[in-house]
C-alpha positions in Angstrom: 3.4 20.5 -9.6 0.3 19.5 -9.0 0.1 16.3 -11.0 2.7 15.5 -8.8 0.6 16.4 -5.8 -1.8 13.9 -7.0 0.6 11.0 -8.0 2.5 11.0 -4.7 0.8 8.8 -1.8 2.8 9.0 1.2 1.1 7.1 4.5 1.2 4.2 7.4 0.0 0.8 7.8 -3.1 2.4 10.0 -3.7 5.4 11.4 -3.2 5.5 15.0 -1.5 8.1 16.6 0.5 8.3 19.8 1.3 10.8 22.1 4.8 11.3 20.3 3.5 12.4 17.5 0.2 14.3 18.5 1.9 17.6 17.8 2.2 17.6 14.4 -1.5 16.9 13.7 -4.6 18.8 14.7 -6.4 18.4 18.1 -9.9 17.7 17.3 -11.2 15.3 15.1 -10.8 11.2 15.3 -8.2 9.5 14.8 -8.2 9.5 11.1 -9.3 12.8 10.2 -6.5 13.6 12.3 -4.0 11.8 10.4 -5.9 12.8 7.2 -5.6 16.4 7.5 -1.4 16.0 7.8 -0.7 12.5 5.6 -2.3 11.9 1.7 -2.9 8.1 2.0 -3.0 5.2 4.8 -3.0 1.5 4.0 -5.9 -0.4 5.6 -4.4 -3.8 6.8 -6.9 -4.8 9.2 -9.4 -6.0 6.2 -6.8 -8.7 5.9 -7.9 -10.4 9.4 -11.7 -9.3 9.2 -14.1 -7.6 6.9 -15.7 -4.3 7.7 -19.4 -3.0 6.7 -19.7 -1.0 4.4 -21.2 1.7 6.8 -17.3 1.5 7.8 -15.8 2.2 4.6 -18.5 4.7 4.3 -17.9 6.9 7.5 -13.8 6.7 6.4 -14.6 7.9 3.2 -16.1 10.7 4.5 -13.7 11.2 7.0 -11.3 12.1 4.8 -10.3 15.4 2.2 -11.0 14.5 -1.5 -7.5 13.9 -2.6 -6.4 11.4 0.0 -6.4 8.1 -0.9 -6.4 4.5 0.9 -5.1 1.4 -0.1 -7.1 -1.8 1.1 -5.3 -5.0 1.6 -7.3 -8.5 0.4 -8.3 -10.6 3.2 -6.3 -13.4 4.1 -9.3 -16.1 3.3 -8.4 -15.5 0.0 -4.8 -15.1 -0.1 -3.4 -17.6 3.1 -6.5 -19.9 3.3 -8.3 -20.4 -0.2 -4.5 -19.7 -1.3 -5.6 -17.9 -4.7 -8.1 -20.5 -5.8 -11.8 -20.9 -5.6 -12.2 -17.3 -4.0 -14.6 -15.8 -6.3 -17.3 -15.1 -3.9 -15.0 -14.2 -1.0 -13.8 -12.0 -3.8 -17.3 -10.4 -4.4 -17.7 -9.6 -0.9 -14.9 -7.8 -0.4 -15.0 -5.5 -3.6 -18.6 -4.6 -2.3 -17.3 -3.5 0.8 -14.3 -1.6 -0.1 -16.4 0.0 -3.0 -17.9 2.4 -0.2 -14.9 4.0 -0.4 -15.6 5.3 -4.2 -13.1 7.5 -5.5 -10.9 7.4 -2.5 -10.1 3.6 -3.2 -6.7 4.3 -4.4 -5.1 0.7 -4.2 -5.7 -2.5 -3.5 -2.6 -4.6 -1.7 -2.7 -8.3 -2.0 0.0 -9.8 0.1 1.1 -13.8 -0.4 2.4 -16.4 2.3 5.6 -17.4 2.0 5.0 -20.6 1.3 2.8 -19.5 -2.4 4.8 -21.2 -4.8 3.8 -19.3 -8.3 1.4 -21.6 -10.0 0.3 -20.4 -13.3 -3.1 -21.9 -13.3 -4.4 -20.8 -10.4 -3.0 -17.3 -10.7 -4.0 -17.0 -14.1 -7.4 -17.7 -13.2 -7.6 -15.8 -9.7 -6.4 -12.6 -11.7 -8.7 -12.5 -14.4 -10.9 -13.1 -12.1 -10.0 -10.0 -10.2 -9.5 -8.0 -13.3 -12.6 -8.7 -14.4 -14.3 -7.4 -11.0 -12.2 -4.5 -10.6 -9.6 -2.1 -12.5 -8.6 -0.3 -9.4 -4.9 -0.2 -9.1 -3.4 -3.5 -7.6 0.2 -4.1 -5.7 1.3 -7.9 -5.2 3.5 -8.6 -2.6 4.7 -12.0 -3.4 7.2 -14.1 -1.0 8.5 -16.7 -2.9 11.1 -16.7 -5.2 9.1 -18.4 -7.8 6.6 -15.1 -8.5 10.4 -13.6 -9.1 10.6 -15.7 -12.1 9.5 -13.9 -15.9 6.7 -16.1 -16.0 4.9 -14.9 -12.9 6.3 -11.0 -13.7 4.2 -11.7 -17.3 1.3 -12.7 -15.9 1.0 -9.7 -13.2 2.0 -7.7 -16.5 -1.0 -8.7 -18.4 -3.1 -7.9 -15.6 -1.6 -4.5 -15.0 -0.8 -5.6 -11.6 2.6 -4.1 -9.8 5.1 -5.8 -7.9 5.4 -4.2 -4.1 9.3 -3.0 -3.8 9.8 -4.4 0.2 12.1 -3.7 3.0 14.0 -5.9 3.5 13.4 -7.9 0.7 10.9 -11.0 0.6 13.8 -12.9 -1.3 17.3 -12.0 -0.6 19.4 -11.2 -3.1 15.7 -11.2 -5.8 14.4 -8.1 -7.2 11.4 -7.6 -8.0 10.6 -6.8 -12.0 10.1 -3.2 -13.1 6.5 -3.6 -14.5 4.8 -0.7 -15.8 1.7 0.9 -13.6 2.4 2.3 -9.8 4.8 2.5 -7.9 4.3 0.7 -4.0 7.0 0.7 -1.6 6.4 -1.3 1.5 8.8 -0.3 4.3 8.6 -3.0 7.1 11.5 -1.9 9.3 14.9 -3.5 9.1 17.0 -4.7 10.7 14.0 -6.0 13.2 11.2 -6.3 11.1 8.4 -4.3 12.1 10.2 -2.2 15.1 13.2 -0.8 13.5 13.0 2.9 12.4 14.6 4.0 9.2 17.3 6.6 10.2 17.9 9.7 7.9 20.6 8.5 5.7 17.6 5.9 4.0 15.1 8.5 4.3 17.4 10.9 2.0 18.1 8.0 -0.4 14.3 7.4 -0.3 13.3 10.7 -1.0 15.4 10.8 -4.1 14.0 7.7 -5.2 10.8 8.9 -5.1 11.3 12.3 -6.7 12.8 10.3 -9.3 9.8 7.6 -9.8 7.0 10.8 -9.6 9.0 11.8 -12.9 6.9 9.1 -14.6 2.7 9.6 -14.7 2.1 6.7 -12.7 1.6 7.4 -9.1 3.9 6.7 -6.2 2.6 4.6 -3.0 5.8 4.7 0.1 3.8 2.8 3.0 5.4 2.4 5.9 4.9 -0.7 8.6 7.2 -0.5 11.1 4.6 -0.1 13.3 5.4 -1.8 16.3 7.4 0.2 17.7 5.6 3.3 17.0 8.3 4.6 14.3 6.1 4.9 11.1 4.7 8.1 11.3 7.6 9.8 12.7 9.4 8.6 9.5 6.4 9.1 7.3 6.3 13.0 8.6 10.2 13.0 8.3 9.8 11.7 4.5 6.9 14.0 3.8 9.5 16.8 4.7 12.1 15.9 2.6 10.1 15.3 -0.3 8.6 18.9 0.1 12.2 20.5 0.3 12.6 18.4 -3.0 9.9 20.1 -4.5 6.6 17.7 -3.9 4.4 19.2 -1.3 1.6 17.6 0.3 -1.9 18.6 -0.7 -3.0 18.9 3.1 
């Protein structure tokens, strides 16, 4: 049980926390030890508008227990503006930031625009690149149906990079590939992107899913980002819950 312990991240996009929800966390601390002491994992997605010191990444990582784990998501200089290419030092910089975080660094989250058409050149080059700065775990969330394609699903296979399993879907009616590596479900909200809260019919169906993906020895990530509203961590808490009656309990 307790490899599963490990291999099962559960968290938010951020780790605010509202008055609805101050209950079921402790009293004192900030905001994040807070959230740390009741969640295993948050995703950082303010490193995609700005970068942080490393002082920053420092104080979080020592903010948080040893086994909880954050997920840092690649500024958008290198993914909306430099659009893959000629990033290398905008690269650098960020690695040497988010490296503060040492061991807790459990995932890096590269998101595309939706206007990325898959370019094998470019993307060749941009994850070697990568790869050859880095082999912390890596989720792409593409949104263009052209990285739905084999040739892009090989590429991110050869670079042990995962595809990010959204909701709702980038690309309706697309899938993306099983590729070996971790697991990283992004919930968004749906049917309002964003604000809708997931209701406990796809929380049961998500549970089982993910009792059935902590089978494997790859970990699990189940982010969610219907944040908007202020429906994440009530669903995150409601999830945790359910995957503890199913026999994964959270190391907090």
């Amino acid at each position: 049980m307790r490899d599963e312990i490990r291999r099962v991240f559960i968290g938010c996009a951020g780790w605010s926390l509202s008055s609805a929800v101050a209950a079921a966390f402790p009293a004192e601390g900030t905001h994040l030890q807070r959230y740390a002491a009741v969640l295993p994992a948050v995703e950082i997605n303010s490193s995609f508008y700005r970068p942080h010191r490393p002082a920053t990444y420092a104080r979080w990582r020592d903010s948080v227990p040893q086994d909880f784990r954050f997920s840092v998501k690649l500024p958008r200089a290198i993914s909306h503006e430099r659009r893959l290419r000629d990033s290398e030092p905008l690269l650098d910089d960020f690695l040497a930031q988010v490296g503060n975080l040492g061991e807790k660094l459990g995932c890096l989250l590269l998101q595309l625009p939706p206007s990325l058409r898959f370019e094998a050149e470019p993307a060749a080059a941009f994850l070697a690149a990568l790869r050859a700065r880095t082999n912390t775990a890596v989720a792409c969330e593409p949104r263009h149906a052209s990285w739905f394609a084999e040739e892009a699903a090989d590429l991110l296979r050869r670079h042990a990079i995962a595809f990010v399993h959204a909701d709702p879907p980038p690309v309706r009616d697309m899938l993306p590939p099983s590729l070996p590596g971790i697991a990283y479900l992004r919930l968004h909200g749906a049917p309002d992107i964003y604000r809708s809260a997931y209701g406990p019919a796809f929380l049961d169906a998500l549970a089982r899913r993910i009792l059935a993906l902590a089978a494997a020895p790859d970990p699990v990530w189940c982010v969610f980002d219907n944040t908007a509203d202020g429906h994440a961590l009530p669903n995150a808490l409601n999830l945790l819950r359910l995957l503890q009656q199913g026999g994964i309990r959270s190391s907090k």
